[in-house]
C-alpha positions as CSV (number, residue, x, y, z in Angstrom):
1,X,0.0,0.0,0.0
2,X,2.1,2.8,-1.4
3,X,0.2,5.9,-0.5
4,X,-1.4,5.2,2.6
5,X,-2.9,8.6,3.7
6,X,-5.2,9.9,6.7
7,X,-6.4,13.9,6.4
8,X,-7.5,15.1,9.9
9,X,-8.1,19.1,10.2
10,X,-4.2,20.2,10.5
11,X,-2.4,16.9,9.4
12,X,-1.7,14.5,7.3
13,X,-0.5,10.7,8.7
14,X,1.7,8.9,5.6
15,X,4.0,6.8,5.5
16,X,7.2,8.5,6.0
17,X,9.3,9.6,3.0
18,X,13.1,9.3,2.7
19,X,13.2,13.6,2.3
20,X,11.2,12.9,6.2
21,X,14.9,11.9,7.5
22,X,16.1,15.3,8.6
23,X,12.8,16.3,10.9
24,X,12.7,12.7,12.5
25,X,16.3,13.0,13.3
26,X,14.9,16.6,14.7
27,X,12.0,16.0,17.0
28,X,13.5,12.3,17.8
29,X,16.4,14.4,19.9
30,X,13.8,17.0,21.1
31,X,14.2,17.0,25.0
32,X,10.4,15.8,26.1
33,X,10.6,13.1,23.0
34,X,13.7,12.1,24.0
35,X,13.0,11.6,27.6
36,X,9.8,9.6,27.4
37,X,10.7,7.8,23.8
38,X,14.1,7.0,24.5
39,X,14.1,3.7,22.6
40,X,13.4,5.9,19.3
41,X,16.0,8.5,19.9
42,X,17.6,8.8,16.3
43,X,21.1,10.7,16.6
44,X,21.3,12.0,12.8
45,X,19.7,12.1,9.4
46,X,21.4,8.5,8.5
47,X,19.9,6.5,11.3
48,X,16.6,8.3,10.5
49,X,16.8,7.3,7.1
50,X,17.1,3.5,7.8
51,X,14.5,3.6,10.4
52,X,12.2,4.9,7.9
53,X,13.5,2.6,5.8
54,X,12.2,-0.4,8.1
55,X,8.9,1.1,9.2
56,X,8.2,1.2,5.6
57,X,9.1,-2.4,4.8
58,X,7.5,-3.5,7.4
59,X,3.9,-1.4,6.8
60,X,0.8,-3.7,6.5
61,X,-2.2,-2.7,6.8
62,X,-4.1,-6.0,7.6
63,X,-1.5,-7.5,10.6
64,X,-1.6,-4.2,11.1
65,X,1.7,-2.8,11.4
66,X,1.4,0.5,10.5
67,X,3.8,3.4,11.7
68,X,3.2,7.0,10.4
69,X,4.3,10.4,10.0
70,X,2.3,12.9,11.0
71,X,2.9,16.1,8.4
72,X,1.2,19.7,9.9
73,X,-0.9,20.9,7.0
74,X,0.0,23.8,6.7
75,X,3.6,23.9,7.3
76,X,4.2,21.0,5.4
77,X,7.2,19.4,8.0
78,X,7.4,16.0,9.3
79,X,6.2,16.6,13.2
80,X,5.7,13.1,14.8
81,X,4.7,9.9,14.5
82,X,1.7,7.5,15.0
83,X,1.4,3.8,14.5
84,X,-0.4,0.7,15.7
85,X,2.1,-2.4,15.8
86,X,2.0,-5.8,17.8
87,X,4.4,-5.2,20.8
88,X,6.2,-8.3,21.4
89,X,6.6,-7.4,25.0
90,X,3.2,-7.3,25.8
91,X,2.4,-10.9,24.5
92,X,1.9,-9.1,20.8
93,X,-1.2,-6.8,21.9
94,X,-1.5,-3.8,19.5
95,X,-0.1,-0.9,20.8
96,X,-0.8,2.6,20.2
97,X,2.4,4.7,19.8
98,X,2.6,8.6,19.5
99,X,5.2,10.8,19.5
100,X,5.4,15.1,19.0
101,X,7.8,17.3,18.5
102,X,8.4,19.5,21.2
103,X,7.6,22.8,19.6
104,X,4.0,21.2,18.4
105,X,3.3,19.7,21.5
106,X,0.4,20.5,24.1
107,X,-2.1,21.7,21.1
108,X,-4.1,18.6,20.8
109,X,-1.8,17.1,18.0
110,X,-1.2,13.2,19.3
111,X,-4.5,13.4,20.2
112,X,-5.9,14.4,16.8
113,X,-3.6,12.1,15.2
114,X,-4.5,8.9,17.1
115,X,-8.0,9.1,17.1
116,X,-7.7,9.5,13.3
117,X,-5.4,6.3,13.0
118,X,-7.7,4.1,16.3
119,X,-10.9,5.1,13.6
120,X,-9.3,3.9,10.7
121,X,-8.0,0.5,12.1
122,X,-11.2,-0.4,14.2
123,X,-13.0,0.3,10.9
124,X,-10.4,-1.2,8.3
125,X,-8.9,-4.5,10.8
126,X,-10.2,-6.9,12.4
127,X,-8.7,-5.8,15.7
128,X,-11.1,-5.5,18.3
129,X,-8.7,-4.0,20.9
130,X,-5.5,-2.2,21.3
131,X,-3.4,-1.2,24.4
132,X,-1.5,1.6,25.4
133,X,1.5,1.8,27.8
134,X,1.9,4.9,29.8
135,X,4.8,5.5,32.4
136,X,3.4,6.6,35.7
137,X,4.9,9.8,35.7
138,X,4.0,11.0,32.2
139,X,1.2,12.8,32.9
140,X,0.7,14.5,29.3
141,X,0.5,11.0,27.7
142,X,-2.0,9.7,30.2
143,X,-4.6,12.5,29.8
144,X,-4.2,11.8,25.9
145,X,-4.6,8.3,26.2
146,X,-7.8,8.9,28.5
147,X,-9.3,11.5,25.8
148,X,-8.9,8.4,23.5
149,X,-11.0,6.6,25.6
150,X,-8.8,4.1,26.8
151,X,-9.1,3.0,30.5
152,X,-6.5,1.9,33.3
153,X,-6.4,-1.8,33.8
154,X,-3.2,-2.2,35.5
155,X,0.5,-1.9,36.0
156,X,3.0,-4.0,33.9
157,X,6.9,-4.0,34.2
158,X,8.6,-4.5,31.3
159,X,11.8,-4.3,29.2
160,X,12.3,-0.6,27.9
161,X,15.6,0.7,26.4
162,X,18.0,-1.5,28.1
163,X,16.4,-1.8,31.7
164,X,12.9,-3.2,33.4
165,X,10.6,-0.3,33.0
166,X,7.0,0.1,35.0
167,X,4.1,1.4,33.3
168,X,0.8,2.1,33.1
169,X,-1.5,-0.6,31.3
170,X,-4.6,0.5,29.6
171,X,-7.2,-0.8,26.8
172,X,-9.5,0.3,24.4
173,X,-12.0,-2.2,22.9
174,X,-14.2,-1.6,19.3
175,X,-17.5,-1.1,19.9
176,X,-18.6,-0.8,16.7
């Protein structure tokens, strides 16, 4: 599925391009991204290349496994990214994954963006859940993943970047 595209009011989520490299590089390193994604931390334009090159060759639709870039309309730049993958450490449950460049953050962005991408794979998949992981202490990310409608089940420590992590365990079920 080469052009995958979802239009939302002020973005665009696509599959990332190879011109993408130097903004993921960008907001990757951005202090708040780096802190609370630190397993995506992308130290120049190279590594962001090949990353994109593997989300890319790995995009399907169907499983799903389906990482975006989300593009501000009307800037046109590369300011995040969104995806639904199975996350091996959680027994393969779909996960949720956002992520916002500092300077766009805390105006309803990864909120915006998710929705648009939970709408399209409850309507397009046959998933009938996903699950998002939150650490404790990231507040931001918890009050986006509760305007998503996801709810606290429990706590789960697992391997993050090197080291046993504990975070937040929430779900959100289809009811269509």
């Amino acid at each position: 599925m080469k052009d995958f595209r979802i239009e939302t009011p002020n973005l665009i989520l696509r599959k990332f391009s190879p011109f993408d490299s130097k903004d993921v590089a960008y907001y990757s390193q951005q202090p708040n991204v780096a802190y609370w994604m630190s397993d995506m931390v992308l130290h120049n334009e190279s590594k962001a290349l090949s990353w994109i090159n593997r989300v890319n060759e790995r995009f399907d639709a169907t499983e799903p496994f389906i990482i975006l870039g989300i593009e501000h309309k009307i800037e046109g730049t590369c300011i995040g990214v969104v995806g639904v993958h199975p996350k091996a450490e959680l027994d393969n449950e779909f996960e949720i994954l956002y992520g916002i460049s500092d300077n766009y953050q805390k105006k309803g962005y990864a909120t915006e963006a998710s929705k648009a991408l939970i709408q399209w794979v409850f309507k397009n998949t046959k998933l009938k859940s996903l699950t998002a992981i939150v650490k404790p202490e990231n507040v931001s990310s918890k009050i986006t993943i509760e305007k998503l409608g996801f709810e606290y089940v429990d706590t789960k420590v697992i391997p993050y970047d090197g080291n046993m992590c504990k975070f937040n365990y929430y779900k959100l079920y289809n009811n269509q």
